[in-house]
N, C-alpha and C positions, 0 to 999 in steps of 0.2 A: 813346573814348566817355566822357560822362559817368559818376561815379559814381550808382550805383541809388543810390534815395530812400528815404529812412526818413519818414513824414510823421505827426507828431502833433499833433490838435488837444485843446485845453481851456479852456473858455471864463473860468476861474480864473488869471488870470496866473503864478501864481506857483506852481501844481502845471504849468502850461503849461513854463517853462522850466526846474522841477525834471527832467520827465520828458526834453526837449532835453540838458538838462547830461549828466545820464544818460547818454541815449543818443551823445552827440559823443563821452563818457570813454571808453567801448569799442570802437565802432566809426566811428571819424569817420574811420580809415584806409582805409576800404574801400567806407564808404557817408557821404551827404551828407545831415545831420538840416534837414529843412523842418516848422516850428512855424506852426501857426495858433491861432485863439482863438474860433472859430466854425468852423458846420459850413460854411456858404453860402462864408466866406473858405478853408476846406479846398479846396472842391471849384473856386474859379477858379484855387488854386495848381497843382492837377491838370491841369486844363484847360491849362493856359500846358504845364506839363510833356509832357502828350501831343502838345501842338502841336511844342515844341522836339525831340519823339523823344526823351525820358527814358524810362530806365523806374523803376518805384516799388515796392519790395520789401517794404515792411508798412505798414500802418493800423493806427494806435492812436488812436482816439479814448473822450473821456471819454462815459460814458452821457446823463449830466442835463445838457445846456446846452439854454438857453431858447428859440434861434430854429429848434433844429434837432436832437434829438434823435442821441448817440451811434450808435443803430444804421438813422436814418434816414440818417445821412450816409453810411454803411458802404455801404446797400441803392443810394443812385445810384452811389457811388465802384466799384462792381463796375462798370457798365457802362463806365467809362475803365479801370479797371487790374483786369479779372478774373481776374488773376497773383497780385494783392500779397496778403499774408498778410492776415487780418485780427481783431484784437485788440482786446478793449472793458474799458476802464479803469473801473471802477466800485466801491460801496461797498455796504456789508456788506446792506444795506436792499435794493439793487436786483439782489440775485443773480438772484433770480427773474425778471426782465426780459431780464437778462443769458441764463437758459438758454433761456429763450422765443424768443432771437435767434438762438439757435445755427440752428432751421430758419428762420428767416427769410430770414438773411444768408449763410448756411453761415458761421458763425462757427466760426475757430481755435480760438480760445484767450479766458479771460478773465480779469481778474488785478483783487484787492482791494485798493485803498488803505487805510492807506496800502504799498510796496513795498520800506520798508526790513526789515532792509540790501538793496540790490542786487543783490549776489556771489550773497545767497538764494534771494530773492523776482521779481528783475526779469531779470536776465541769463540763468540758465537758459532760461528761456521765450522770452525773445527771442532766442538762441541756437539754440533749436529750430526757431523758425519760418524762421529764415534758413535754416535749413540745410533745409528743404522745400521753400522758394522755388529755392534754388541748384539742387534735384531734380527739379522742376517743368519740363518737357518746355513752353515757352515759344514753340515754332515757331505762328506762325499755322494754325491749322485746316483753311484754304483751299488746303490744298497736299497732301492728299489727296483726293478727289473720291469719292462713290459717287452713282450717277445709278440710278433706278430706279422702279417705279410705288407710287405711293401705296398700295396693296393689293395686296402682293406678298410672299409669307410668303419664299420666299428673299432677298427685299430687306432685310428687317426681319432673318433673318439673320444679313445681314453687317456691318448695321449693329449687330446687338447682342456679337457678333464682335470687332468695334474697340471698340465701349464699351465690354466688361468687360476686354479687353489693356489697357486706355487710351492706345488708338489714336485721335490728334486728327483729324476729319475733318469735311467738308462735305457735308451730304444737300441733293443738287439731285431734283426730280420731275423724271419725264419730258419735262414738257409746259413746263416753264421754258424759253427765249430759251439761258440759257446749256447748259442740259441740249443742248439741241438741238442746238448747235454739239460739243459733244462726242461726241456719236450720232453728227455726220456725217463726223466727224474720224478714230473709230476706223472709218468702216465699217458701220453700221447693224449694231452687234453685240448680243447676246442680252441682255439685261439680268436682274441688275443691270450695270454698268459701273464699274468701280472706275478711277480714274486717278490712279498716283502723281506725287511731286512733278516728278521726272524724265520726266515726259510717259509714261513706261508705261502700257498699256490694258489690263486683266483681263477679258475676258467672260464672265460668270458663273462667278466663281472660286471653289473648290471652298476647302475653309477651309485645308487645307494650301499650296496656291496664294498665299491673303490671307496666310499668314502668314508665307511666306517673303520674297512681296512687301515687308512691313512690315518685315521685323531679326528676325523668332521664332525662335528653335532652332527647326528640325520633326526635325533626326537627332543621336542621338547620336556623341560624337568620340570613342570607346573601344568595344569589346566585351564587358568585364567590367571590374565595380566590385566594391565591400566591400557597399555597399547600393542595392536599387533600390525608391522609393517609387511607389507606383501610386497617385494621385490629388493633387490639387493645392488642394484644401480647408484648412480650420484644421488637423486633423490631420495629413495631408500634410506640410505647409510646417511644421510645427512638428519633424518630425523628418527633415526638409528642414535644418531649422537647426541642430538639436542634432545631426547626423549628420555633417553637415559639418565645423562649430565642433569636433567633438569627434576630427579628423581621419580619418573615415571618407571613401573615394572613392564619392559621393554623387549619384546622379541620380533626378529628381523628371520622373514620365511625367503630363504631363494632358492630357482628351481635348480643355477648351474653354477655359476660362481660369484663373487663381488668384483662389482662394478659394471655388468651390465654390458651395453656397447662400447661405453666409454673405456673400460676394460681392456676392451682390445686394443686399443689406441697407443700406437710405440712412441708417440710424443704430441703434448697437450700444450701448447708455447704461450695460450693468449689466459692462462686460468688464473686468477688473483693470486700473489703471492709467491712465484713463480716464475724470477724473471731469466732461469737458464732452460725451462722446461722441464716439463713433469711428463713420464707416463702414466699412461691408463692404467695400468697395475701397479705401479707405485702409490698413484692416488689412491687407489680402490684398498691395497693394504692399509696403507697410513690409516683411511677412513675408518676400515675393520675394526684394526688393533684400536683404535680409538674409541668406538663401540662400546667394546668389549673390556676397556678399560673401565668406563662407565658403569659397566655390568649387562649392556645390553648379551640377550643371547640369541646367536646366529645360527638356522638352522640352514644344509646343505642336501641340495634335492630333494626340498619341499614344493611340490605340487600344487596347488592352492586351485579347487576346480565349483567351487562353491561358498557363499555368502549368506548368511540369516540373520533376521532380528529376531531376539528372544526376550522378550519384557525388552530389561535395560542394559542385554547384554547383544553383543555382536560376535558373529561365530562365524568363523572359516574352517571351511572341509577340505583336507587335501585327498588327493585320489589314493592314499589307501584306506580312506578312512578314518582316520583319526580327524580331531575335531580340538580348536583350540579356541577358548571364546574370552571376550576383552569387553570392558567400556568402550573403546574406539577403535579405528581399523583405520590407515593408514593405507591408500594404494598406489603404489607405486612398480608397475609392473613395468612400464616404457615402453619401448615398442620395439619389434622385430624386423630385419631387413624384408622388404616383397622378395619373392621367387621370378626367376627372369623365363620371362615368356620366350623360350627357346627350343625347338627342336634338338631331342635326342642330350640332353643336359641333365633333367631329373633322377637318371639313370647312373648319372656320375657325381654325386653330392661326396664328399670326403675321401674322392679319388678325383683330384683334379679339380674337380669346382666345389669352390667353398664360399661361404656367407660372414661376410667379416673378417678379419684380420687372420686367423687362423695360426696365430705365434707360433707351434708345433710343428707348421709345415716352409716358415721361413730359410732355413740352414737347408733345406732341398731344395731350395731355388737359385741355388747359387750356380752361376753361368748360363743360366738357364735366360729365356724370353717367358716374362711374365705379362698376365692382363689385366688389368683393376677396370673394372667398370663403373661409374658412378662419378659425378661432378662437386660432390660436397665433400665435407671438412673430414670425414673418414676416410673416404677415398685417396685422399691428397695426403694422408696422413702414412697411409698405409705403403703409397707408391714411395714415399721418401723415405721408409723404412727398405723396403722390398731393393729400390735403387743402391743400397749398400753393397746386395751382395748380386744381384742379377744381372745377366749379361745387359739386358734393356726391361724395361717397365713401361709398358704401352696402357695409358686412360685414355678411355675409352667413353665417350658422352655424346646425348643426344642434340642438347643443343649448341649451340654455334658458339662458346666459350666455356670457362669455369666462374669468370666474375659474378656470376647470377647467385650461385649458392656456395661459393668458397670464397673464404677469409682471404684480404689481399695480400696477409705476409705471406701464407701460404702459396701462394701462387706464385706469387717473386721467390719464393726457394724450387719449388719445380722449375720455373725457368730456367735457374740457374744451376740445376743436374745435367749433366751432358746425355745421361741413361734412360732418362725420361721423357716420352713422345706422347704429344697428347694427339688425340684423333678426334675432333667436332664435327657433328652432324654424322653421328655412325654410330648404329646401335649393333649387338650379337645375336645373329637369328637362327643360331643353330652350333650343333656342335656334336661331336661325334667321337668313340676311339671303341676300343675291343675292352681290356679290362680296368681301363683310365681314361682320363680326359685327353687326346693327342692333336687335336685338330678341333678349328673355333671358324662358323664360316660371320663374316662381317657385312652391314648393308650399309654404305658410305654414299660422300660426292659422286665418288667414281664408280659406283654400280657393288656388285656383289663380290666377294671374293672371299677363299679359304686359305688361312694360314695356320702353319705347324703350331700347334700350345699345347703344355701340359697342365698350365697352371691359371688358372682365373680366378679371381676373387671376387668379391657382389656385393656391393654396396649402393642400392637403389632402392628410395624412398623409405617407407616407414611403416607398419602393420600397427594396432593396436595389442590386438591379438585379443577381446573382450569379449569374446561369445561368451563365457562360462558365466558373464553377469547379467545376460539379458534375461529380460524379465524382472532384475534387482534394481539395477541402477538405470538411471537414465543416462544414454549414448546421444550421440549426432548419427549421420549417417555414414560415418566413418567407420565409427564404432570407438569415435573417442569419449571420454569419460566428462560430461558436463557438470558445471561447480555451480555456484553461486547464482553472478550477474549470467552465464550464461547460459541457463536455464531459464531464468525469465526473458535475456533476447532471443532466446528460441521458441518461446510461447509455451514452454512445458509446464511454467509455474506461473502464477499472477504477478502484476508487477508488488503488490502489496505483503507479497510471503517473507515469512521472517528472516530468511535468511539474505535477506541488502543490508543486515545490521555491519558488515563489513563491508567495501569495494572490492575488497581484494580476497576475498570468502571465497575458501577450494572447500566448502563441504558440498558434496555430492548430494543426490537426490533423498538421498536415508540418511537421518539424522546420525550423531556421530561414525557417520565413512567420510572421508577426504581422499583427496586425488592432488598427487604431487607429481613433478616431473611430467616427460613426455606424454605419458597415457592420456595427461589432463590435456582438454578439447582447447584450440589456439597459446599452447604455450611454446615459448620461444624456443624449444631443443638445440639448450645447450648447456653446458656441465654445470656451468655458475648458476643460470637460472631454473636448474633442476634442484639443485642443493638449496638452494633459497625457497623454493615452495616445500620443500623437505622440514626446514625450520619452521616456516609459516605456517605448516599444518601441523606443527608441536604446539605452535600458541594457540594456535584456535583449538587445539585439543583439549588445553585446559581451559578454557574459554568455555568450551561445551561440559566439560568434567562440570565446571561452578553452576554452570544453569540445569543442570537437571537434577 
């Protein structure tokens, strides 16, 4: 096969073949540098390329040229090579251009001229982005199948299933030519209808089914480890990584995919390291493979419905029954969106109302009037995703601004969408449709009123979700998970209990369990500071490992 493409345009000749020189110096053993000098002459070198069966591993093009704008050319170059990385060479004036693209184009990476030295400023980054491309799961899409009805909440499912694994697949309808021929092929089976690449037929496959189907762990290959993590969030995976790395025998149980809430999150701007923005599934992979590098092992729709102490072993039960037992236990389960107290809504949960970001049903809301509900950093995350392709994106909160619990870049970028309307002092008290969501009634300034929607998303307040430990752990009356200091200011334990040997001590009420991220009672719910109690309960892991 040919060597993959490196293709950079710039309509300045002589930054055009700086950036070529460049790029031949370091990587011309491995990859083939194609220069252009316009956007319009980029896109017929692509064009030839895709004809020939090349493939093209980064786009760099420069911001300002005259016939065709740097990140115009990016926006059609995705529909030929929706693989290649994509990078926008630009100067100190047009940053702001540059971040504006990042949602346009889903832009990489962006880098200021000029980029000397190289060794610093240019090879890093372009060393990175290869090394994403080479990780980048590349099989065409069409070699997974899910056939299913357009208004079918276990269809939406399993579609949302594969999208957050990043499971590449094909949503055929029912009623499609090709749907059809595969309904008749399996047998007029139940739908949804999942079909792997190897001609496998699923009918209505339950998520440990989909996931075995795909490559997931769904069992563990050991009976006892050093540590076992319960949940698969930024906390989770954070000491997911530090448990591993730090040579602990290391399994990470989650019930649906990596990353949690934050998961869902189509852009993460304020998170260290990270100054073009990150997604919530970007991060959540990165964190995976990172794991996993380690040697941490991830298991996929693990249940986790029960906790014991056994001597000086700790044992979690998931709900089929199996049973995995550790030195220490790590919980990090986070928390779930509440359920919106709404007439006639329960009835439309993945037809029309959904809870979180719900990626799988984003490209159907296109033209469409959508509703996000909810005044924090999800919500706001979600509308300026949704604002891409919707005709309007209506937020939708109760109290009288978003300053109260949303970040203030964030809100200076919704201002600044013309598609986006936010509604203060108006909450959704109902909502209604036949076999989908079609109509949302609202209780505002101006009294009650019903308008047309098919689409609402929910992002309000936070659940623990910790019944299953009552009786084990000690809770608040939230049902959040109390650590350390704040068991004894809750008067659960005396001030004199062993466990103030640290300030900052996440060990729960049973000796080796900790509690990291959200779950844990007054902590700060947010990515940085979930991954940081992620680590912190790796040190105190060994900490407790040496004392007993």
């Amino acid at each position: 096969m040919s060597k993959p493409v490196l293709l950079t345009v710039d309509d300045d000749p002589g930054v055009s073949r700086a950036v070529a020189r460049d790029l031949r110096r370091r990587y011309a053993e491995s990859y083939r540098v194609v220069r252009a000098e316009s956007g319009p002459q980029a896109l017929d070198s692509l064009r030839e390329l895709r004809l020939r069966g090349d493939d093209t591993a980064l786009l760099l093009a420069d911001h300002r040229m005259p016939e065709m704008t740097g990140v115009e050319f990016l926006e059609e170059a995705m529909d030929l090579f929706p693989y290649a990385r994509r990078v926008l060479l630009t100067a100190y004036a047009d940053t702001d251009a540059a971040i504006r693209a990042i949602n346009v184009v889903d832009l990489d990476h962006y880098m200021l001229k000029p980029w000397n030295p190289p060794d610093e400023k240019f090879y890093p980054v372009i060393d990175s982005q290869l090394d994403a491309w080479r990780r980048t799961e590349r099989t065409p899409p069409d070699e997974l199948r899910v056939v299913g009805h357009r208004w079918s909440s276990r269809s939406y499912q399993v579609r949302d299933f594969l999208a957050r694994n990043q499971v590449p697949y094909t949503w055929l309808l029912d009623t499609s030519p090709e749907a059809a021929e595969l309904i008749k092929a399996a047998g007029s089976p139940e739908l949804p209808l999942v079909v792997t690449a190897d001609g496998t037929t699923l009918s209505a496959p339950t998520d440990a089914e989909l996931a075995a189907a795909v490559g997931l762990s769904t069992a563990p290959a050991a009976d006892f480890y050093d540590l076992v993590v319960v949940g698969a969030g930024p906390a989770g995976l954070g000491a997911a990584v530090y448990g591993a790395s730090e040579g602990l025998r290391t399994i990470l149980i989650e019930r649906h995919a990596s990353g949690g809430q934050a998961g869902q999150s189509s852009r993460i701007e304020n998170y260290l390291g990270f100054p073009d923005g990150v997604s919530g599934s970007q991060l959540a992979d990165r964190a995976r493979r990172q794991a996993e590098r380690f040697g941490a092992e991830l298991i996929t729709t693990g249940k986790v419905v029960g906790l014991e102490t056994r001597g000086q072993a700790r044992v979690v039960r998931q709900a089929d029954g199996t049973e995995i037992a550790a030195h220490a236990v790590i919980l990090a389960t986070g928390v779930s969106y509440r359920r919106l107290e709404a007439t006639g809504l329960d009835d439309l949960m993945g037809v029309g109302v959904f809870y979180g970001a719900a990626m799988a049903e984003t490209p159907s809301c296109a033209d469409q009037e959508v509703y996000v509900v909810g005044g924090a950093n999800s919500a706001g995350q979600a509308a300026v995703n949704l604002a891409q392709v919707a005709k309007r994106v209506h937020i939708v909160v109760r109290s009288e601004g978003l300053e109260r619990s949303m970040s203030h870049y964030l809100i200076e970028q919704i201002a600044g969408i013309g598609n986006i309307e936010v509604h203060t002092g108006t909450e959704v008290t109902g909502g209604g449709g036949s076999d989908h969501l079609e109509r949302l009634t609202l209780s505002g300034p101006g009294g009650e009123r019903t308008v047309d929607c098919g689409w609402l998303f929910v992002f309000i307040g936070a659940e623990p979700r910790t019944d299953w430990l009552e009786g084990v752990v000690e809770r608040d009356d939230r049902g959040y998970l109390l650590t350390g200091p704040d068991l004894v200011a809750d008067g659960r334990r005396p001030r004199d209990w062993p466990v103030q040997r640290h300030p900052y001590h996440l060990e729960t009420s049973v000796p080796g369990v900790f509690a990291a991220g959200d779950v844990r009672a007054d902590s700060m719910k947010r990515v940085a500071s979930a991954v940081g109690d992620g680590a912190m309960a790796v040190a105190l892991v060994h900490r407790y490992l040496e004392q007993s």
